[in-house]
mmCIF entry with sequence, helices, sheets and N, C-alpha, C, O atoms, coordinates in Angstrom:
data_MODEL
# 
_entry.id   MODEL 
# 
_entity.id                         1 
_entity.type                       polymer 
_entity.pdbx_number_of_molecules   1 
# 
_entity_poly.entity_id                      1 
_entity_poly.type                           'polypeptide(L)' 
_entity_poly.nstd_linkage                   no 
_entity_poly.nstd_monomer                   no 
_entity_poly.pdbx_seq_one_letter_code       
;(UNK)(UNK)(UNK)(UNK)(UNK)(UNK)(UNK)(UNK)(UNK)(UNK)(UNK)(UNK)(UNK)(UNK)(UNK)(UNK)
(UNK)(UNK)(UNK)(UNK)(UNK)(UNK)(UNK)(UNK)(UNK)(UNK)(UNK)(UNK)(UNK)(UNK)(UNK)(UNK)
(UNK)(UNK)(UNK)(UNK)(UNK)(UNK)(UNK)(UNK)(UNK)(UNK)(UNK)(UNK)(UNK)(UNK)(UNK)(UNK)
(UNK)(UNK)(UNK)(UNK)
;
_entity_poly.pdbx_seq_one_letter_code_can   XXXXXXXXXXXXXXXXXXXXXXXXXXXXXXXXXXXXXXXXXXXXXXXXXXXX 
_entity_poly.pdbx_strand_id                 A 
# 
loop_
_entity_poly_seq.entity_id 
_entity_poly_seq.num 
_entity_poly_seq.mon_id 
_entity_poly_seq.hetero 
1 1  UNK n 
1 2  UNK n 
1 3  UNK n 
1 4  UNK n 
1 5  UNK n 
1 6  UNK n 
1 7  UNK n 
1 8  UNK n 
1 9  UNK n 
1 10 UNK n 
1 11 UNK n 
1 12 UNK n 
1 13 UNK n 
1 14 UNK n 
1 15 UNK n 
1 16 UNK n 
1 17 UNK n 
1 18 UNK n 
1 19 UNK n 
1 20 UNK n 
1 21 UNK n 
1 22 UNK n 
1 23 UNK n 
1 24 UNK n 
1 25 UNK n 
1 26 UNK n 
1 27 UNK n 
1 28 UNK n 
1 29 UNK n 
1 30 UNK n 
1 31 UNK n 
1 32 UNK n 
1 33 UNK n 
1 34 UNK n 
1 35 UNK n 
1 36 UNK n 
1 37 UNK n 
1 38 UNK n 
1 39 UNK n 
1 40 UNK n 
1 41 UNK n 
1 42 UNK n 
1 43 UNK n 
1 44 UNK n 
1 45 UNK n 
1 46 UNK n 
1 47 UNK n 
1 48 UNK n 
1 49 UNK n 
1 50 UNK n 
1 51 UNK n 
1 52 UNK n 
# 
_struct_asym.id          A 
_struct_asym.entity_id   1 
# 
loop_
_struct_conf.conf_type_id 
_struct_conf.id 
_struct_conf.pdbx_PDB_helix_id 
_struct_conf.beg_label_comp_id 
_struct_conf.beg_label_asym_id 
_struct_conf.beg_label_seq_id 
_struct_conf.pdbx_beg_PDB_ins_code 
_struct_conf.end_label_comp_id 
_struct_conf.end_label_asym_id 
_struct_conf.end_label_seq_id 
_struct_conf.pdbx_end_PDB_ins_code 
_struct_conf.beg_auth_comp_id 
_struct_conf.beg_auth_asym_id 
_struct_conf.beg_auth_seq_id 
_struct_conf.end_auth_comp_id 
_struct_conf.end_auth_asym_id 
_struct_conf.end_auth_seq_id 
_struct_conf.pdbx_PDB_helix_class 
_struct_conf.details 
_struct_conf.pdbx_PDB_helix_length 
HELX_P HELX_P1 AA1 UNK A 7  ? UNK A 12 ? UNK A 7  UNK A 12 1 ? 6 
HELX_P HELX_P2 AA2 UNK A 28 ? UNK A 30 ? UNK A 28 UNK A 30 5 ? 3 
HELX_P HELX_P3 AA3 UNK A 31 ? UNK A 38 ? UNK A 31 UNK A 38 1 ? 8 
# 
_struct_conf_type.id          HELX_P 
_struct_conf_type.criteria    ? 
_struct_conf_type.reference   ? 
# 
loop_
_atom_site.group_PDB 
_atom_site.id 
_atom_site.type_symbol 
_atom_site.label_atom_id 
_atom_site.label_alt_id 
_atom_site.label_comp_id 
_atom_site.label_asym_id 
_atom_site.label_entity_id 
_atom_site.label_seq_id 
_atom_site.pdbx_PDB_ins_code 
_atom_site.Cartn_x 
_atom_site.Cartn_y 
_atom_site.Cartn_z 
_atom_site.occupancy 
_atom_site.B_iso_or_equiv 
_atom_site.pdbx_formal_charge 
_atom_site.auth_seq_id 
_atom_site.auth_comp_id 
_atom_site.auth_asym_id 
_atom_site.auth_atom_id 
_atom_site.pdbx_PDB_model_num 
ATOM 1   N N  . UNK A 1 1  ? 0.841  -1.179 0.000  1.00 0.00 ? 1  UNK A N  1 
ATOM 2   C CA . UNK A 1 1  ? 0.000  0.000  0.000  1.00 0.00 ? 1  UNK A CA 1 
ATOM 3   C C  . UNK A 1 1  ? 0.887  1.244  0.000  1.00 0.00 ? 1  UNK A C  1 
ATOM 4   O O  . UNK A 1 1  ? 1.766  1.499  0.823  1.00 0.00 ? 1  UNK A O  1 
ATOM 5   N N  . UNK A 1 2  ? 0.483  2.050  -1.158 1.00 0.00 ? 2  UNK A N  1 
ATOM 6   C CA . UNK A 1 2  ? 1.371  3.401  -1.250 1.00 0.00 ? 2  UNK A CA 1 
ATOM 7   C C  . UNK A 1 2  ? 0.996  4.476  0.000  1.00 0.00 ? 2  UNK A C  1 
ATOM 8   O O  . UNK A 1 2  ? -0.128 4.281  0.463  1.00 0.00 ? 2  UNK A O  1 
ATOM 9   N N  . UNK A 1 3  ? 1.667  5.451  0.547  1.00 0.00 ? 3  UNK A N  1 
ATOM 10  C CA . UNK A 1 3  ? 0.706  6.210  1.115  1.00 0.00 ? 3  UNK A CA 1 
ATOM 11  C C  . UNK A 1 3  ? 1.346  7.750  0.517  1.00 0.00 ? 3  UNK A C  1 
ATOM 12  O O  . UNK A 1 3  ? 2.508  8.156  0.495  1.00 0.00 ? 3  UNK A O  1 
ATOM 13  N N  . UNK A 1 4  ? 0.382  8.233  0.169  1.00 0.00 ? 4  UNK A N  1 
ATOM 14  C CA . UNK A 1 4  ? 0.802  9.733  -0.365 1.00 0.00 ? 4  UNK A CA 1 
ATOM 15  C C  . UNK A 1 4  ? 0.140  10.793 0.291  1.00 0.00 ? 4  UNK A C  1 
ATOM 16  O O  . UNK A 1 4  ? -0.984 10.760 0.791  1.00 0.00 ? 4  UNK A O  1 
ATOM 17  N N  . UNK A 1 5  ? 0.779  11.554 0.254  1.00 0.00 ? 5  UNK A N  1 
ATOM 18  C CA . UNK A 1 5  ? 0.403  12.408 1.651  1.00 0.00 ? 5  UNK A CA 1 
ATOM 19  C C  . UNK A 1 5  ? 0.970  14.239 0.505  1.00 0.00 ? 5  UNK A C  1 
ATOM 20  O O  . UNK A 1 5  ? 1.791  14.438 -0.391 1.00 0.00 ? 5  UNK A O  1 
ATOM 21  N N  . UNK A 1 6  ? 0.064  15.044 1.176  1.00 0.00 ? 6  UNK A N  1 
ATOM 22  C CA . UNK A 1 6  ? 0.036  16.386 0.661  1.00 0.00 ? 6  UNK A CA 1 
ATOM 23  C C  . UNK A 1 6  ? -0.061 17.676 1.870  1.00 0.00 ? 6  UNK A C  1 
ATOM 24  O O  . UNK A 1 6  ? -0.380 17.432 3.034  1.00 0.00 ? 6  UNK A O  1 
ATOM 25  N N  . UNK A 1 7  ? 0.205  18.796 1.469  1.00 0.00 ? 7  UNK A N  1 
ATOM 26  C CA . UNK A 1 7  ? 0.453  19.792 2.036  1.00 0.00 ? 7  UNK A CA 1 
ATOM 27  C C  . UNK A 1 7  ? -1.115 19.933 2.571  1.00 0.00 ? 7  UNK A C  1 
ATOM 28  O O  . UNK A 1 7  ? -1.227 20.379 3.713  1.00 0.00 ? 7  UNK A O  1 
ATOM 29  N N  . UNK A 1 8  ? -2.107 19.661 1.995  1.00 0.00 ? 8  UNK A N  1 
ATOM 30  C CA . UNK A 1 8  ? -3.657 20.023 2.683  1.00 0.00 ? 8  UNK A CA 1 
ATOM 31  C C  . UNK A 1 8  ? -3.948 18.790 3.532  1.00 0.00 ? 8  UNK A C  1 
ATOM 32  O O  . UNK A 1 8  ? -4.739 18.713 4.473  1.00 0.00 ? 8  UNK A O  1 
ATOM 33  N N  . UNK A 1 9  ? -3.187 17.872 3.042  1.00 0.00 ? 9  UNK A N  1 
ATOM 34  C CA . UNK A 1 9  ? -3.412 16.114 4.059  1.00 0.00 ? 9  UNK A CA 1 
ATOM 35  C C  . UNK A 1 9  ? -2.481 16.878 5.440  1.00 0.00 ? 9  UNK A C  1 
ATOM 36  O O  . UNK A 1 9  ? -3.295 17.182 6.312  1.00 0.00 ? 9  UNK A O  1 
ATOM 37  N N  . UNK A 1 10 ? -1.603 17.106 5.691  1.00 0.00 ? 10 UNK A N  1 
ATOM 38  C CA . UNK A 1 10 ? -0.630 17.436 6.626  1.00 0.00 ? 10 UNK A CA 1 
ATOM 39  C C  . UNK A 1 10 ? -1.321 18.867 7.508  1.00 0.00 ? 10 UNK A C  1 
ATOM 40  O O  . UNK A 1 10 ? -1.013 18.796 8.698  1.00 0.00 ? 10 UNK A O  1 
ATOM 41  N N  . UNK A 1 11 ? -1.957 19.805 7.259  1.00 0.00 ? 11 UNK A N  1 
ATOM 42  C CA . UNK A 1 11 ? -3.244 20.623 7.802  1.00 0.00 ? 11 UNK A CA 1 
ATOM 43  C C  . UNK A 1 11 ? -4.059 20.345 8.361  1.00 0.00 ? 11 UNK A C  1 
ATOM 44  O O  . UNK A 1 11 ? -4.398 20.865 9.424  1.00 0.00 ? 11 UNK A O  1 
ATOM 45  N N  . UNK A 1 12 ? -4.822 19.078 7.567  1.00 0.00 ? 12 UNK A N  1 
ATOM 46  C CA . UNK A 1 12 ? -5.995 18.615 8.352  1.00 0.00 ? 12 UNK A CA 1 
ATOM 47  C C  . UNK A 1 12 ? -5.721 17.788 8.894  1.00 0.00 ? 12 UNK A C  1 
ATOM 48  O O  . UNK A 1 12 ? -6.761 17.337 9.374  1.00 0.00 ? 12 UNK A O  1 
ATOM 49  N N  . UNK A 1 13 ? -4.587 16.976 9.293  1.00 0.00 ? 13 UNK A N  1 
ATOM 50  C CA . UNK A 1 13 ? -4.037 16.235 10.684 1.00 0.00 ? 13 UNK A CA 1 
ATOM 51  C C  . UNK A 1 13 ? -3.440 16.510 11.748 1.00 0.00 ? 13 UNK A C  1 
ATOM 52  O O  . UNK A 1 13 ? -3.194 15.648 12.592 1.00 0.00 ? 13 UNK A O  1 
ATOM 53  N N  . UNK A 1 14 ? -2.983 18.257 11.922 1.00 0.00 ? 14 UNK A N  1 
ATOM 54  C CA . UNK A 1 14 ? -2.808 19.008 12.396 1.00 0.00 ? 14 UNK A CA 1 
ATOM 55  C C  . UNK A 1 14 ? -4.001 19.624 13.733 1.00 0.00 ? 14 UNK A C  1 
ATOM 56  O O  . UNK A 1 14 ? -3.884 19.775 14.949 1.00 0.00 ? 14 UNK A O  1 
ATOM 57  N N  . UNK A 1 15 ? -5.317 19.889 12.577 1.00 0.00 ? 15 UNK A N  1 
ATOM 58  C CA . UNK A 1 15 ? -5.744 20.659 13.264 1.00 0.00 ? 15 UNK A CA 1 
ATOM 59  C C  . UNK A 1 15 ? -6.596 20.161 14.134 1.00 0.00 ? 15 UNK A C  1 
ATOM 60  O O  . UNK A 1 15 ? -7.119 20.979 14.891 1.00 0.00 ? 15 UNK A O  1 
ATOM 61  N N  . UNK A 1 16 ? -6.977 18.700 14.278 1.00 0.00 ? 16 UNK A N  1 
ATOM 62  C CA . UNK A 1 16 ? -7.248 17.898 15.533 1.00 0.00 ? 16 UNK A CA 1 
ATOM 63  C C  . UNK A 1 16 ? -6.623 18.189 16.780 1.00 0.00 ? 16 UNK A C  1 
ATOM 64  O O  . UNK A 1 16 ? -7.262 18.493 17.788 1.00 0.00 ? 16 UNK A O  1 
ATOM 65  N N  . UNK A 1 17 ? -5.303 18.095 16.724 1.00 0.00 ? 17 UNK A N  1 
ATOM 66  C CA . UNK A 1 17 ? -4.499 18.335 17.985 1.00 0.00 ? 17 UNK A CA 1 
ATOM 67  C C  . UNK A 1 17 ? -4.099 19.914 18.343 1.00 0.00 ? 17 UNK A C  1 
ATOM 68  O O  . UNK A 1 17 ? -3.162 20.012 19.135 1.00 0.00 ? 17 UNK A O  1 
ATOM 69  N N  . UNK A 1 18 ? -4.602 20.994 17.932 1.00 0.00 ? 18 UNK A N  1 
ATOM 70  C CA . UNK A 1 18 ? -4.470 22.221 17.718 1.00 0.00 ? 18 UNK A CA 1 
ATOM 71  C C  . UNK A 1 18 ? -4.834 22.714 19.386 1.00 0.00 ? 18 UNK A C  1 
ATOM 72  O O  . UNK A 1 18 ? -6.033 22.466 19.513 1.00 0.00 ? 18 UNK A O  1 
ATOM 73  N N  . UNK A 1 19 ? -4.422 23.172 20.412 1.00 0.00 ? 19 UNK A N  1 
ATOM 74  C CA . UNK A 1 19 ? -4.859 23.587 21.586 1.00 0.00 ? 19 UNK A CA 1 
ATOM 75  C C  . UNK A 1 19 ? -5.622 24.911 21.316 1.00 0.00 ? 19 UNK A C  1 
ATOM 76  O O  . UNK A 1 19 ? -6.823 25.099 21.512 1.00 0.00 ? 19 UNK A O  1 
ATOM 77  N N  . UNK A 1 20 ? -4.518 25.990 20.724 1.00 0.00 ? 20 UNK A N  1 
ATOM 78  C CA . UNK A 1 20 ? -4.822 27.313 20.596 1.00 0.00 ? 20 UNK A CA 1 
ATOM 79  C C  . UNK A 1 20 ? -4.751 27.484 19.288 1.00 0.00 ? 20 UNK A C  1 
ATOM 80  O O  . UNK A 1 20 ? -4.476 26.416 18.742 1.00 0.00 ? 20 UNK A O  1 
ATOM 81  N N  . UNK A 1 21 ? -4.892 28.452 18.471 1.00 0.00 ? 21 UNK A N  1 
ATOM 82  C CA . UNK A 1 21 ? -5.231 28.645 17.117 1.00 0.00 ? 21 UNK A CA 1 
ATOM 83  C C  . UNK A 1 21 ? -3.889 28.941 16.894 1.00 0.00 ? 21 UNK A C  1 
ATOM 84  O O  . UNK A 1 21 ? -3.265 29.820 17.488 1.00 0.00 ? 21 UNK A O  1 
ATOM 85  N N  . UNK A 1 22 ? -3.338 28.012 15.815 1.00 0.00 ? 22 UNK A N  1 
ATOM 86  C CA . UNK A 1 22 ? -1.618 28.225 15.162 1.00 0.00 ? 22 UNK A CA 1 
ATOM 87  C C  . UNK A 1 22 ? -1.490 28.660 14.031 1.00 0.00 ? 22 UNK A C  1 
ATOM 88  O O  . UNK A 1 22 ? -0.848 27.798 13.432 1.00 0.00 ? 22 UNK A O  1 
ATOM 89  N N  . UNK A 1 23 ? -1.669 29.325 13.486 1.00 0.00 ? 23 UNK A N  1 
ATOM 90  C CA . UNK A 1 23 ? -1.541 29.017 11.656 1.00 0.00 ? 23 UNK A CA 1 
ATOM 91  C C  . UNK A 1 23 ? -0.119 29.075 10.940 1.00 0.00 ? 23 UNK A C  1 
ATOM 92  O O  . UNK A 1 23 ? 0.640  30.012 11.188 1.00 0.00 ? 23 UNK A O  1 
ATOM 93  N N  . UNK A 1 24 ? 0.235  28.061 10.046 1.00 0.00 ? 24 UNK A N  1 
ATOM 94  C CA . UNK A 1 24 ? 1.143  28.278 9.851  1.00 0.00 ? 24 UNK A CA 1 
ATOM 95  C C  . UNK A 1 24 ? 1.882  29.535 8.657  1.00 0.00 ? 24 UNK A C  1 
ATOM 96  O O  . UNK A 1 24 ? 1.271  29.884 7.647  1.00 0.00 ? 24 UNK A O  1 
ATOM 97  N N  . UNK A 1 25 ? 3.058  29.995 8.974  1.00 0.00 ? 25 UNK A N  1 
ATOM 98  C CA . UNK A 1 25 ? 3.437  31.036 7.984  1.00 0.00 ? 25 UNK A CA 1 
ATOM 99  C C  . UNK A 1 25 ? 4.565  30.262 7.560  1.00 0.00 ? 25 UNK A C  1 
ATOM 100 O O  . UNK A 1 25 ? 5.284  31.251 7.417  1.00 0.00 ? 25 UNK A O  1 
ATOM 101 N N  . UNK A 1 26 ? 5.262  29.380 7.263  1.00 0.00 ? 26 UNK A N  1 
ATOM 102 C CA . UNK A 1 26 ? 6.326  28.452 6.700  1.00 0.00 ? 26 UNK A CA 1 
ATOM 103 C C  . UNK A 1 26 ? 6.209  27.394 6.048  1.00 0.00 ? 26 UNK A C  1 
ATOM 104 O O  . UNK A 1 26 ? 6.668  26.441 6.677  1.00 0.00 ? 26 UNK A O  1 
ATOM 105 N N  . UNK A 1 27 ? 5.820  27.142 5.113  1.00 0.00 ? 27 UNK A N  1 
ATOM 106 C CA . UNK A 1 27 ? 5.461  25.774 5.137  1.00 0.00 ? 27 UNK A CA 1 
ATOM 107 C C  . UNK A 1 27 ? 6.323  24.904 4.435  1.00 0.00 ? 27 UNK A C  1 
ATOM 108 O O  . UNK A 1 27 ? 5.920  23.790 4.103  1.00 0.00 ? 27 UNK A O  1 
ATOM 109 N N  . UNK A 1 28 ? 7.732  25.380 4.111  1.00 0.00 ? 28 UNK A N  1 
ATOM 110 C CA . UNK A 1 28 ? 9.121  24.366 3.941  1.00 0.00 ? 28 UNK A CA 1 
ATOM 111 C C  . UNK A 1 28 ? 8.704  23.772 4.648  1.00 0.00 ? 28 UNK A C  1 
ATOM 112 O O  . UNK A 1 28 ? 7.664  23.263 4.228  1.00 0.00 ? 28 UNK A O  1 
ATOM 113 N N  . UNK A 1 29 ? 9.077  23.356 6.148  1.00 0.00 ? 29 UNK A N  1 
ATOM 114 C CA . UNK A 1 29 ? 9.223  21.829 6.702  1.00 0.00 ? 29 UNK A CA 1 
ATOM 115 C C  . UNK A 1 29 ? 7.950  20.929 6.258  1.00 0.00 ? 29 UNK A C  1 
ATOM 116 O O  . UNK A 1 29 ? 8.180  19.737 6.460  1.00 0.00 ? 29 UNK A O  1 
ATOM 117 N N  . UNK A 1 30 ? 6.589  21.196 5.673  1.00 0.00 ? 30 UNK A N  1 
ATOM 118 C CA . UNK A 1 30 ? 5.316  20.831 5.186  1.00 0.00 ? 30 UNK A CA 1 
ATOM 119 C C  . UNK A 1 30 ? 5.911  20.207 3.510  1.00 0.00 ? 30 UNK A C  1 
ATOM 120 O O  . UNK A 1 30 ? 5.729  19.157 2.894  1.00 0.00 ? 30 UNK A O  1 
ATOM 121 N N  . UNK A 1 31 ? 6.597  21.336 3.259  1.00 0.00 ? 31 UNK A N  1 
ATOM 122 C CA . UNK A 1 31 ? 6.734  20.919 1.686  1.00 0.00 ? 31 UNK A CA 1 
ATOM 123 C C  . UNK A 1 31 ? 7.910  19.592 1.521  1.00 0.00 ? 31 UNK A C  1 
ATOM 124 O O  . UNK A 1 31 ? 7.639  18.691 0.728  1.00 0.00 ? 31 UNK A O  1 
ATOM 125 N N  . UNK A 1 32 ? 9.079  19.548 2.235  1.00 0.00 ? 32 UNK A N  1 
ATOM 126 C CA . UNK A 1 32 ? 9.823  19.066 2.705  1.00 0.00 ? 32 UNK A CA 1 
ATOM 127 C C  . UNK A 1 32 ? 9.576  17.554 3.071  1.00 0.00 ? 32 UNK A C  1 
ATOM 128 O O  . UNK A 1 32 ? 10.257 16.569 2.786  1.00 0.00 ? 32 UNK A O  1 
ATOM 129 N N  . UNK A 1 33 ? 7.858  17.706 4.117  1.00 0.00 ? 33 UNK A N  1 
ATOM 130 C CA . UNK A 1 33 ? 7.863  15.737 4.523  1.00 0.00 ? 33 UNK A CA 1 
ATOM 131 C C  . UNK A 1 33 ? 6.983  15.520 3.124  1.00 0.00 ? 33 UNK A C  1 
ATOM 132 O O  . UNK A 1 33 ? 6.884  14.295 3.056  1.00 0.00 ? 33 UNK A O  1 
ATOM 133 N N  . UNK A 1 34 ? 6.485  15.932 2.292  1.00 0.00 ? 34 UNK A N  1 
ATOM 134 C CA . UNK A 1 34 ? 5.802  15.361 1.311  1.00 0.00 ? 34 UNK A CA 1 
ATOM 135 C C  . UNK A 1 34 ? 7.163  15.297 0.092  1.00 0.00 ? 34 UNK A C  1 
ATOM 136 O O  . UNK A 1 34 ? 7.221  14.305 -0.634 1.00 0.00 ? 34 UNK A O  1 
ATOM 137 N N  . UNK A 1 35 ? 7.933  16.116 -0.013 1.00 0.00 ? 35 UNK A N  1 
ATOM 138 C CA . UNK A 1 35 ? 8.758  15.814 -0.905 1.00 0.00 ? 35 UNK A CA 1 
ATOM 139 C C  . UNK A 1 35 ? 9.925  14.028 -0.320 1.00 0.00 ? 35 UNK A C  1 
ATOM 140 O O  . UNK A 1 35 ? 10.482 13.265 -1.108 1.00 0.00 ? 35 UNK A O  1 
ATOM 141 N N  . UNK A 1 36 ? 9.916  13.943 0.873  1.00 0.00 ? 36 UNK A N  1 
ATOM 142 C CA . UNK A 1 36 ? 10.862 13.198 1.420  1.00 0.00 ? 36 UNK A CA 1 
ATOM 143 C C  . UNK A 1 36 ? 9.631  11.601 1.039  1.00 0.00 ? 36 UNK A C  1 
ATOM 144 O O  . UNK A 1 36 ? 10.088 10.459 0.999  1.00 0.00 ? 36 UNK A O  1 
ATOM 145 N N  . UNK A 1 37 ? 8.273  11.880 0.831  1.00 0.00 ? 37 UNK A N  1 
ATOM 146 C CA . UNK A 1 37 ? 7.236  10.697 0.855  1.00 0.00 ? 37 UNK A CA 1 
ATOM 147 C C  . UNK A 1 37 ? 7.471  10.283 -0.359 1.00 0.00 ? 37 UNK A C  1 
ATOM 148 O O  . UNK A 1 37 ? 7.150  9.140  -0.685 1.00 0.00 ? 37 UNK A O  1 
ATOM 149 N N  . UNK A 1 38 ? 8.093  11.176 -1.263 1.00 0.00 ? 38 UNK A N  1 
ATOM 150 C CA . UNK A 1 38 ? 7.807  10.740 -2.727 1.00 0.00 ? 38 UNK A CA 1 
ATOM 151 C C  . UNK A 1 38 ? 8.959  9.936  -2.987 1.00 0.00 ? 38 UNK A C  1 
ATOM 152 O O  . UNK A 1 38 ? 9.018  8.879  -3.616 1.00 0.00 ? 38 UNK A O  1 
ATOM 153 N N  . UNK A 1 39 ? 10.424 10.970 -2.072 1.00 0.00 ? 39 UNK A N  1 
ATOM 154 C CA . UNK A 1 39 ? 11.571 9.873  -2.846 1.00 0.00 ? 39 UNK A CA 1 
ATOM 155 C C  . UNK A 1 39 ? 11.994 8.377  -2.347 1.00 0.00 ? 39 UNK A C  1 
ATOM 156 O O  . UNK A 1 39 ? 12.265 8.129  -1.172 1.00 0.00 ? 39 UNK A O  1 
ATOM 157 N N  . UNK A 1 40 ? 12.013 7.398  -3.415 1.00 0.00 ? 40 UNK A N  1 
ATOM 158 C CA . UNK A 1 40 ? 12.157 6.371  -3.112 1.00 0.00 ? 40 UNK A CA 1 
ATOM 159 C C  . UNK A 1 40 ? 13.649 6.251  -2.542 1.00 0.00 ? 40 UNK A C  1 
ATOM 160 O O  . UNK A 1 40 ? 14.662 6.851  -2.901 1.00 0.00 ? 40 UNK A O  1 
ATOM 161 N N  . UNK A 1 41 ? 13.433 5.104  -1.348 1.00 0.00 ? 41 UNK A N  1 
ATOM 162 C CA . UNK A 1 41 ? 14.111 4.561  -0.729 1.00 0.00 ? 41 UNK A CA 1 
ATOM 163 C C  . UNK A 1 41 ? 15.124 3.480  -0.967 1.00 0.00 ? 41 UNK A C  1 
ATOM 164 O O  . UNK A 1 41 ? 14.763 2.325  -1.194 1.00 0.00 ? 41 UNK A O  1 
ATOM 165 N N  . UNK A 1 42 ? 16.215 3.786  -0.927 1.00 0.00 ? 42 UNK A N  1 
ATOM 166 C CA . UNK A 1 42 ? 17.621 2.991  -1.500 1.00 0.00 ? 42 UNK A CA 1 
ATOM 167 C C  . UNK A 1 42 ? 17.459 1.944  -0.721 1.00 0.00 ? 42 UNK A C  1 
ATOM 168 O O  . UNK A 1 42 ? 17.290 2.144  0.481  1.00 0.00 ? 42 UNK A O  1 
ATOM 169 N N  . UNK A 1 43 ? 17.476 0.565  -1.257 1.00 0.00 ? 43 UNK A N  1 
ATOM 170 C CA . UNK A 1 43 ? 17.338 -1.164 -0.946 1.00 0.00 ? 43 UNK A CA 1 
ATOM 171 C C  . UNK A 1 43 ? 18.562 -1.731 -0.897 1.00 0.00 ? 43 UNK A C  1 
ATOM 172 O O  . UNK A 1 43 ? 18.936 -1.496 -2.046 1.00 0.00 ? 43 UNK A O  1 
ATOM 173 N N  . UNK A 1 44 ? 19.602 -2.412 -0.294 1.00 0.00 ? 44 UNK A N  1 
ATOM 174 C CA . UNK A 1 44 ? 20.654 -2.936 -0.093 1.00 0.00 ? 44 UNK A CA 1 
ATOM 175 C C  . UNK A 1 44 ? 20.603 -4.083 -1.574 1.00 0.00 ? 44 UNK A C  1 
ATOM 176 O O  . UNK A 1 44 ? 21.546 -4.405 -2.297 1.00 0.00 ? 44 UNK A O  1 
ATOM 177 N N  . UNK A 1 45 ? 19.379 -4.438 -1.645 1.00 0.00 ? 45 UNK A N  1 
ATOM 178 C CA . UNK A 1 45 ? 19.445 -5.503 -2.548 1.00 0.00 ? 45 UNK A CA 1 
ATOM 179 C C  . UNK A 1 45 ? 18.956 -5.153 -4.133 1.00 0.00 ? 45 UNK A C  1 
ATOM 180 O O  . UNK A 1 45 ? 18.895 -6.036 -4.989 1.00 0.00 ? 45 UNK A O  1 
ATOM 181 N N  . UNK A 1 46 ? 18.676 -3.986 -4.352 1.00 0.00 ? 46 UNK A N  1 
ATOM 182 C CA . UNK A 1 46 ? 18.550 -2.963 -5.407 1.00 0.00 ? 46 UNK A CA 1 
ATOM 183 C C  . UNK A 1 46 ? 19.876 -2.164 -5.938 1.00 0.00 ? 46 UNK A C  1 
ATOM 184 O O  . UNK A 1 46 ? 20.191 -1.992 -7.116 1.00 0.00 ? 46 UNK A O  1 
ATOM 185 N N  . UNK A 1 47 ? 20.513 -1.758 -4.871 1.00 0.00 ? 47 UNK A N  1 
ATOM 186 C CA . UNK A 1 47 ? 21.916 -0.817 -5.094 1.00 0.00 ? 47 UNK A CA 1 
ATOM 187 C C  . UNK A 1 47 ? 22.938 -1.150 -4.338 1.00 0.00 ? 47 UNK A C  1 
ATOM 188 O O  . UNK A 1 47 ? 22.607 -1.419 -3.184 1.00 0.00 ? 47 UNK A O  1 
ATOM 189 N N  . UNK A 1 48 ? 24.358 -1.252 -4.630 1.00 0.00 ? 48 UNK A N  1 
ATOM 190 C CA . UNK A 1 48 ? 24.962 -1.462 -3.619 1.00 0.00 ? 48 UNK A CA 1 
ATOM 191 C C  . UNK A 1 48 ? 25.559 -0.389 -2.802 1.00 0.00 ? 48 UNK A C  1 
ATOM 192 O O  . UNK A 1 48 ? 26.040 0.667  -3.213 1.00 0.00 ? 48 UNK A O  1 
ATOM 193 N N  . UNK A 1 49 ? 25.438 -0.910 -1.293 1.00 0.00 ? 49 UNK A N  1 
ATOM 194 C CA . UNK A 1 49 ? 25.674 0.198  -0.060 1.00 0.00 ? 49 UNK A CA 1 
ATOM 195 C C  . UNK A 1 49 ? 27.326 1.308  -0.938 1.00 0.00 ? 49 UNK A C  1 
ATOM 196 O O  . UNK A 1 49 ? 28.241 0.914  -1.661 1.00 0.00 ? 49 UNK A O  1 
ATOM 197 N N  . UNK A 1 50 ? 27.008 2.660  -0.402 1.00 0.00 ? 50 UNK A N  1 
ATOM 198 C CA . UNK A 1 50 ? 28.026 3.166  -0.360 1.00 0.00 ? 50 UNK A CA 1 
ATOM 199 C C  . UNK A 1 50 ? 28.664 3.339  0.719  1.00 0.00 ? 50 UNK A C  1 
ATOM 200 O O  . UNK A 1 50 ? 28.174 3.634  1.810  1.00 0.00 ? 50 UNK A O  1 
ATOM 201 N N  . UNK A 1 51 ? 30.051 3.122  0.401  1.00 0.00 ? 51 UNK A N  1 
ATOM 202 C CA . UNK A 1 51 ? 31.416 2.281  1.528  1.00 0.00 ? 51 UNK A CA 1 
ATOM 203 C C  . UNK A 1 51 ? 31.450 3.848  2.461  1.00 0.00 ? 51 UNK A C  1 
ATOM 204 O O  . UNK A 1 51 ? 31.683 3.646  3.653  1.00 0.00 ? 51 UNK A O  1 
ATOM 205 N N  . UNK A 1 52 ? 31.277 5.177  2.130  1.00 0.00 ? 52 UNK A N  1 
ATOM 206 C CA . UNK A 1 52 ? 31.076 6.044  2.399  1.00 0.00 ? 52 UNK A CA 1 
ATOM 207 C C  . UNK A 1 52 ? 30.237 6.002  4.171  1.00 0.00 ? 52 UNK A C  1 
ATOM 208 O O  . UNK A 1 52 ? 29.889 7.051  4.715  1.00 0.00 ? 52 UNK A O  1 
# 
């Protein structure tokens, strides 16, 4: 199961746990976990490890 996730998905899971009214003015670190959802993940048995 894929899970894809967006800048308006990441808002409205937010604002459940919201105490006081936050809004955000940044939303790099927002743009940031959806860009990090998309890139695929390096497999030991796909690529080999860098010795690095």
């Amino acid at each position: 199961m894929a899970l894809n996730i967006d800048v308006s998905w990441l808002l409205d899971v937010q604002k459940p746990g919201d105490i006081e009214d936050v809004s955000v003015a940044d939303y790099s670190a927002l743009v940031a976990a959806v860009a990090r959802h998309k890139t695929p993940t390096p497999r030991p048995t796909t690529a080999d490890p860098d010795p690095a």
